[in-house]
C-alpha positions in Angstrom: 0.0 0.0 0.0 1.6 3.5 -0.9 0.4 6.2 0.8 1.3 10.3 1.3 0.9 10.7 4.9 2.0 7.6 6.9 2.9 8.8 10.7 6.0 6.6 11.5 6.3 7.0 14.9 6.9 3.7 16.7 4.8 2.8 19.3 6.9 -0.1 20.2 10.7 0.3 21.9 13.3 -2.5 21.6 16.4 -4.0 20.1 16.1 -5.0 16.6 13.3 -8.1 16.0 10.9 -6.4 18.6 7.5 -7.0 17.5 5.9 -3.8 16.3 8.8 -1.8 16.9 9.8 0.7 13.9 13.8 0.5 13.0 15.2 2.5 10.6 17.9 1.0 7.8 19.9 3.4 5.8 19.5 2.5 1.8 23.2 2.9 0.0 23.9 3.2 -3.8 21.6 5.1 -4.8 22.3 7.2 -8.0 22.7 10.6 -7.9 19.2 12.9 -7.3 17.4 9.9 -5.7 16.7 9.6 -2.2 15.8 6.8 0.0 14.6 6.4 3.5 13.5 3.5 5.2 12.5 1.1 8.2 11.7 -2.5 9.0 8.8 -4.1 11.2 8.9 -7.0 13.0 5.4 -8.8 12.7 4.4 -12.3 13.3 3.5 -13.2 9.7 6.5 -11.3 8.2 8.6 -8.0 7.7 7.1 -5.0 6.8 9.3 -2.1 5.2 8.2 1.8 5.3 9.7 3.2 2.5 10.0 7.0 1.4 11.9 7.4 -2.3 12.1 10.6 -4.2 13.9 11.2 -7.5 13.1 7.8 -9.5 11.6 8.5 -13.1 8.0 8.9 -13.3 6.9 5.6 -14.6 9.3 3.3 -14.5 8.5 -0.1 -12.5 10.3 -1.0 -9.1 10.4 -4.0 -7.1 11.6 -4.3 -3.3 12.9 -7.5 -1.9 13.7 -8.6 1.3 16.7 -11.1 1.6 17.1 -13.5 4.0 20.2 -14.4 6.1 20.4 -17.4 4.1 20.2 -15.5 0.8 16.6 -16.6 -0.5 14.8 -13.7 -1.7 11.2 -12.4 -0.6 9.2 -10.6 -2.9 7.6 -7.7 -0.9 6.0 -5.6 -3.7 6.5 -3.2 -6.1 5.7 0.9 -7.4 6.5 3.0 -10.2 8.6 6.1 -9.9 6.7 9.2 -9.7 7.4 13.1 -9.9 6.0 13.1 -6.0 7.5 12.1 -3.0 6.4 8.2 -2.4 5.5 6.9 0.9 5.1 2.7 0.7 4.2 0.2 3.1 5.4 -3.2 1.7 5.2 -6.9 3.3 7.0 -9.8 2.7 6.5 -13.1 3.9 10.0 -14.0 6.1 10.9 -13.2 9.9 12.7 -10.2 11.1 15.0 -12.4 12.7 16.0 -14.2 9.8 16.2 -11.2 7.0 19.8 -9.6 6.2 19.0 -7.2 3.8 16.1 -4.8 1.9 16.6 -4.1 -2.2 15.0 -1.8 -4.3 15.6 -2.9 -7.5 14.6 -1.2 -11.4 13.0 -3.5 -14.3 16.2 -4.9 -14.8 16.6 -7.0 -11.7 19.6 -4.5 -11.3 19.8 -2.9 -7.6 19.2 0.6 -6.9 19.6 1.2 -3.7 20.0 -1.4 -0.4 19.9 -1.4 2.9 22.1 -4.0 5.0 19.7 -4.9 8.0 20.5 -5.3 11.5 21.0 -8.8 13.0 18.8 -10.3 15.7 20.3 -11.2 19.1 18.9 -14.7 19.6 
């Protein structure tokens, strides 16, 4: 679900893995003139990830997957770029404990931007 006014303050407090709780991931390799932020949320039927991106080209399709620890990748949606600011709440099906990284990735499979995630203390 995308959305233009998604409060993100967590309600939750705790390390990383805390159900409900609203940790934010820095997104690296962006090109130049786009701009990512984003979180993660524990749930018990999977990860969600808040997204904000500004700067892709109107239009053009996007894909964001959620890696696990042991590599497999989670499909957790997809958007097309827009000349607005885009606000996205995505899901994938895999445990916070067991996800390493987020990936926003263009048509071409090829990443644009990704966001190493933190691990879970067992």
């Amino acid at each position: 679900m995308c959305i233009t006014d998604r409060p993100r303050d967590a309600h939750v407090d705790g390390p990383p893995g805390t159900l409900g709780a609203v940790e934010p991931v820095a997104f690296a390799g962006a090109p130049s003139g786009v701009e990512v932020d984003g979180d993660v949320v524990a749930h018990t039927w999977g990860t969600e990830t808040l997204l904000t991106v500004t700067g892709l080209p109107a239009g053009d399709p996007f894909t964001v997957v959620v890696v696990g620890d042991d590599g497999r990748e989670y499909e957790s949606g997809t958007f097309l770029g827009t000349d607005v600011e885009i606000d996205c709440s995505l899901n994938a099906g895999v445990l916070r404990e067991d996800v390493a990284a987020v990936e926003i990735r263009g048509a071409d499979g090829a990443d644009i931007a990704v966001a190493e995630v933190p691990a879970v203390d067992a």
